[in-house]
C-alpha positions, -999 to +999 in steps of 0.1 A: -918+589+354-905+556+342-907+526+364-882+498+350-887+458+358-863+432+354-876+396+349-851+366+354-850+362+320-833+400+317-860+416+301-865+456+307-903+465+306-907+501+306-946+513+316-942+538+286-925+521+263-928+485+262-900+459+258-865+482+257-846+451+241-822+424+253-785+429+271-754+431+245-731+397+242-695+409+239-675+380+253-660+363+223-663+322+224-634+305+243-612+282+216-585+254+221-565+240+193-544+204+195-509+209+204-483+215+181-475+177+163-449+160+150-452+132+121-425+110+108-422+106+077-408+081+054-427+084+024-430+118-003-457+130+016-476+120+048-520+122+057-526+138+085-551+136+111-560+159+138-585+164+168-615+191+161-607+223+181-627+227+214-647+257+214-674+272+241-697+303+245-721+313+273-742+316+245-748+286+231-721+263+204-698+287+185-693+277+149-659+266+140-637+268+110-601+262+104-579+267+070-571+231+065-588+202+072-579+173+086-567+147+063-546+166+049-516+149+022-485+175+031-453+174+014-424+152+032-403+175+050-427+203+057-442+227+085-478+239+076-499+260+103-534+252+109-556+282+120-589+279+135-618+302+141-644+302+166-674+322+162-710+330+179-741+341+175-735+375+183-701+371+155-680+372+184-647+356+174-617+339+188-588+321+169-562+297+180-537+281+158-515+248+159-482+238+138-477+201+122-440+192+118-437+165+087-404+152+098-383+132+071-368+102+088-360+076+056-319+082+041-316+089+002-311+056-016-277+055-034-262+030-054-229+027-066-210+011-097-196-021-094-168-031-091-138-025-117-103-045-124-086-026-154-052-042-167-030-014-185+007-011-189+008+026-176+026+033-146+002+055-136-038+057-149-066+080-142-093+062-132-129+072-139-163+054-134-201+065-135-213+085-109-238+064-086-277+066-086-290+090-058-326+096-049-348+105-018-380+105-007-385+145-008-374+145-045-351+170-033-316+158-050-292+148-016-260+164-018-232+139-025-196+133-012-169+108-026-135+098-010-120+102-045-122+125-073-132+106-110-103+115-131-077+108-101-041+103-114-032+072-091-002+046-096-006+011-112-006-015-095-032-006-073-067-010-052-086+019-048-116+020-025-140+045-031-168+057-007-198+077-018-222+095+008-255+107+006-270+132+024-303+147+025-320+181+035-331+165+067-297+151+078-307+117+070-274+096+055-265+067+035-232+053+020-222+029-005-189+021-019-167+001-049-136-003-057-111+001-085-082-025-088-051-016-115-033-044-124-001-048-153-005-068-182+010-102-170+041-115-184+035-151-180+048-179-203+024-175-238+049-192-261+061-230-253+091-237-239+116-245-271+107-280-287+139-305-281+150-280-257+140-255-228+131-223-215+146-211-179+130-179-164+132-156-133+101-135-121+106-107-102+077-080-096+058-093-124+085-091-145+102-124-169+135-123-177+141-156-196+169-170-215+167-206-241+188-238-245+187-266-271+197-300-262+230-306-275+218-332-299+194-307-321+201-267-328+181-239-331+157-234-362+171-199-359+194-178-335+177-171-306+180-136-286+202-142-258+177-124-237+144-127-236+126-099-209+088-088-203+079-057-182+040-048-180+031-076-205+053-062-231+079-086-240+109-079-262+145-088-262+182-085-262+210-100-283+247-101-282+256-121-309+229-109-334+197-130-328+164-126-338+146-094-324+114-118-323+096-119-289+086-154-302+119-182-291+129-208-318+126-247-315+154-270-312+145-289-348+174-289-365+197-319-358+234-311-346+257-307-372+286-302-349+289-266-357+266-246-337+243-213-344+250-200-309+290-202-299+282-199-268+279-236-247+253-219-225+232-223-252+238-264-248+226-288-226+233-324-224+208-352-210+169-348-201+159-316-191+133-332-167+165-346-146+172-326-116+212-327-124+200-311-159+179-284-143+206-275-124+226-271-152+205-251-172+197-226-142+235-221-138+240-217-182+207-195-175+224-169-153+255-170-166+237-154-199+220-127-177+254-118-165+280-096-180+299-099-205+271-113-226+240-091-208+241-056-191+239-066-152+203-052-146+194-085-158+211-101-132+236-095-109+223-062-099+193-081-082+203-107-055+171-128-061+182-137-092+198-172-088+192-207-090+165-207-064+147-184-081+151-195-113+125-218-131+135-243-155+105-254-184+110-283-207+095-282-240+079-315-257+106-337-275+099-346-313+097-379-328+117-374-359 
């Protein structure tokens, strides 16, 4: 017969057989991880910190090991899970695990060209310009957007704004824009006004149609065109009694013979052309030489801005000879 005595410190003695042993521990340790965690980010990559898991056993201080530890550099945006391990004496075990959230909160950085102003005589012009400089904190390339194709057909004259918009993997945005202005080739004044005599123009759109008179004391070095037009900077002209096809307007250097080189009295003024009764009078020869019969009536009479308010009237220097 056995006779079996338990101690308060759980030990079986048996009469027969001694000490019988010590009761099993099957309750695994009790573990707590951190709560889940979010970490903005506006760097490449963030450090991360974390609280030690909690972790208990009725049998004394369970070991504990997790697969990262804290300090940890992790990638900008990212979500890494940290798994933990508790463990006792007795190699009970319980786990817990917890999930950091690298959140990327900085927009790409983008750049754009600057700014362009191209002159050409095209009426229309594709326009094309180098793509701006994109780049992010995640070294993930942002995808890009643009108002405007490069290579757009688009009329001249012009001003073309042109947006560019980053955007990243996380959402995150930025913008920049430029723009693109198209101008024509100006048709302003590069020759001086006929020497002894003057020059009488009328703009319209950018455009100079322009005609010449000598004072009636001197004639022309050569015949003159009777008209002298520029559209888109090009100038160029057009004759009716056989004149010079040269953009380029001759003085008034040769003194009056009494037979003229033009036979036309347009071509003739008489007085100072800096005298407002003069100016008058050249306006009035001017349009009368844009007009039919001696110029097709595009020039002129086809546009009612074309008349003495509109016309400008430019002396040239007188010589001293």
């Amino acid at each position: 017969m056995k006779l079996v005595f338990f101690t308060a410190l759980g030990l079986v003695f048996l009469f027969n057989g001694g000490i019988q042993g010590l009761p099993r521990d099957n309750l695994p340790p009790a573990i707590r991880c951190p709560d889940d965690m979010v970490v903005n980010s506006r760097q490449s990559s963030a450090i991360v910190c974390w609280p030690f898991p909690k972790a208990t056993d009725e049998s004394g201080k369970p070991s504990v090991t997790c697969s990262h530890k804290a300090g940890l550099q992790l990638q900008t945006p990212s979500t890494t899970i940290i798994k933990c391990e508790a463990k006792d004496a007795a190699g009970n075990k319980a786990s817990c695990s917890f999930k950091i959230d690298v959140k990327d909160v900085a927009p790409p950085k983008i750049i754009c060209p600057a700014d362009q102003e191209i002159s050409t005589d095209s009426r229309t012009f594709r326009i094309n310009w180098n793509n701006p400089k994109v780049s992010d904190n995640s070294n993930m390339p942002p995808s890009i957007q643009s108002t405007l194709r490069r290579g757009s057909l688009v009329h001249v004259p012009g001003v073309y704004p042109i947006s560019y918009r980053a955007i990243d993997a996380s959402a995150n945005q930025a913008s920049c824009d430029f723009h693109i202005k198209l101008t024509v080739p100006d048709c302003k004044l590069k020759i001086p006004p006929p020497v002894n005599g003057a020059v009488a123009c009328w703009n319209y759109q950018g455009n100079n149609v322009c005609t010449v008179s000598c004072n009636s004391n001197f004639d022309f070095a050569f015949r003159p065109a009777t008209v002298y037009h520029c559209t888109r900077g090009k100038w160029s002209t057009f004759s009716i009694y056989g004149g010079s096809n040269s953009a380029k307007w001759p003085d008034c250097t040769v003194k009056s013979s009494g037979i003229k080189k033009m036979p036309l009295p347009q071509f003739y003024y008489t007085g100072d052309s800096k005298n407002p009764n003069v100016i008058a009078k050249i306006k009035q020869n001017s349009i009368a030489l844009l007009s039919p019969p001696y110029s097709p009536p595009f020039f002129c009479i086809m546009n009612p801005n074309c008349n003495v308010q509109h016309i400008q009237v430019h002396a040239g220097k007188k010589s001293t000879t």
